[in-house]
N, C-alpha and C positions, 0 to 999 in steps of 0.2 A: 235753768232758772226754776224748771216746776220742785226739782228738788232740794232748793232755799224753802220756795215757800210753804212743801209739805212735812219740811222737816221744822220749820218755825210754828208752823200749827200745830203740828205733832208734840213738839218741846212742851208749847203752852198748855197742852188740852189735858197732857199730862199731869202739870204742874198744878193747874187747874182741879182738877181729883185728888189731888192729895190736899191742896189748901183748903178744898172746903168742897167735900163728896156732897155736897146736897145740891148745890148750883147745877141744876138740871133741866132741861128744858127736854118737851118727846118734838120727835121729829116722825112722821109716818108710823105711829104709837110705841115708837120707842125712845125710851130714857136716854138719853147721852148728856155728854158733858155740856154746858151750856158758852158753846164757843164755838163758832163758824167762819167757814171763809165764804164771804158772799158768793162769789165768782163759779162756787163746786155748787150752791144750792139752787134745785129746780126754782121756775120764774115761781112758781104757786107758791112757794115760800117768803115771796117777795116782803113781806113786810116786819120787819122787824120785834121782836120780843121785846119789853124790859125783862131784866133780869140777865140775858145773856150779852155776851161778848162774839160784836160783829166783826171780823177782818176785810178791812178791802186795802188791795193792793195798787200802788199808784206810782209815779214814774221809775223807771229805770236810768240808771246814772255808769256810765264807763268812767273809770281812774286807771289811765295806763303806766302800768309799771313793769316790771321783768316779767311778769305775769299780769293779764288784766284781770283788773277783780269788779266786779260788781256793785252797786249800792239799788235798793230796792226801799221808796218809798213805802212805808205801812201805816196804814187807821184804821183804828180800830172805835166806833161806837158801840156805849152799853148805855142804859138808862133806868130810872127807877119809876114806879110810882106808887109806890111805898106798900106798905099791908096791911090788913085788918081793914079795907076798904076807907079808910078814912083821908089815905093818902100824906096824913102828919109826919111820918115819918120818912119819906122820898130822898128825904137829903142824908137823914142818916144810912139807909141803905144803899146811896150811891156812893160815901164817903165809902161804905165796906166793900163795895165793887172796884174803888179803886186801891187800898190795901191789895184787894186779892189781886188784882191789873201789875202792881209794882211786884210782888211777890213771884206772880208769873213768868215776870221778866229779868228775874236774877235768881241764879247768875243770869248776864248777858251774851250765853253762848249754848251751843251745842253743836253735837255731831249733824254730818249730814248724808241721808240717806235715800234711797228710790225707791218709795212707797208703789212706783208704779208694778215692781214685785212680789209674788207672796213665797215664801218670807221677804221684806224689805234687803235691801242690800246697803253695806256701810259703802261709803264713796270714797272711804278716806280724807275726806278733807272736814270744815268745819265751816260753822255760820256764827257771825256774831254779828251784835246788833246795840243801838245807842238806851237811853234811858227814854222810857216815854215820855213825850212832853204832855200835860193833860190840863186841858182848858176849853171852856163852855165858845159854844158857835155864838155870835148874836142873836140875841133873842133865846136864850138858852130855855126857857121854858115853853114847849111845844103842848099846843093846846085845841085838840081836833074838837069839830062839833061835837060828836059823844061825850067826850071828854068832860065839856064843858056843861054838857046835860047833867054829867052826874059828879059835876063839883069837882073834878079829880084835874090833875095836871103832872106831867109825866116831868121832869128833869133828865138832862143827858149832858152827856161826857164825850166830850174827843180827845184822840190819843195818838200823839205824830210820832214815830221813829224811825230810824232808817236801818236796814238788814245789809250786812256786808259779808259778799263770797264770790269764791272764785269758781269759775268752771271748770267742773272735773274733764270735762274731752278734753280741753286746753292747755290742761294741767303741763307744766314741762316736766 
């Protein structure tokens, strides 16, 4: 299962740098792509960016057939609040967050690999996954004290799909 999920990260993060190399976020004073899987980030990290793209992974689904294959709930939130401190533009910048979100996500497939080696090793097999669905939480406009001290309001985005693979040990 860990190597669905590091190969779905991996796809993306990729994808991600080529659509648009400045979506950067530092993480302990380094630059990286601005795309995380919650689950791998220390707690001190805990709170979220605008501007990058959060992964958290959520139930597991069996579909028994000659082989069982997998399905692996994925959300992903990212959020804006815009630039030039004025925060006018938040929607336009989330509308390009998600452009780059659909982009990320086609094709709908890739190789699948064990990042838990260096070099990674291919598994042979593949992972593929549906279209994101992408639609505002209620209350979609989240609005902290600070926030609100200094006029600003943050916009955010969820994004449902689901990951489909089989397990390589299992493989016949």
């Amino acid at each position: 299962m860990q190597a669905a999920k590091d190969s779905f990260y991996m796809a993306l993060r990729g994808r991600l740098t080529a659509l648009n190399p400045t979506r950067t976020m530092v993480i302990d004073g380094v630059t990286v792509p601005a795309i995380v899987v919650r689950e791998n980030m220390e707690p001190r990290f805990g709170e979220a960016q605008p501007g990058a793209f959060y992964i958290d992974f959520g139930e597991i689904l069996i579909a028994e057939s000659t082989r069982p294959m997998l399905g692996l709930d994925c959300h992903i939130w990212y959020a804006s609040e815009g630039g030039g401190g004025t925060g006018v533009d938040r929607g336009r910048m989330l509308a390009e967050m998600d452009v780059e979100l659909l982009g990320m996500c086609n094709p709908p497939h890739t190789e699948m690999f064990d990042y838990s080696q260096v070099p990674s090793v291919d598994l042979g097999s593949g992972i593929f996954w549906t279209v994101p669905v992408m639609g505002n939480m209620p209350g979609d406009v989240s609005v902290d004290k600070q926030q609100r001290s200094a006029g600003m309001a943050r916009v955010e985005r969820y994004a449902d799909l689901r990951i489909y693979f089989f397990l390589p040990e299992v493989a016949a």
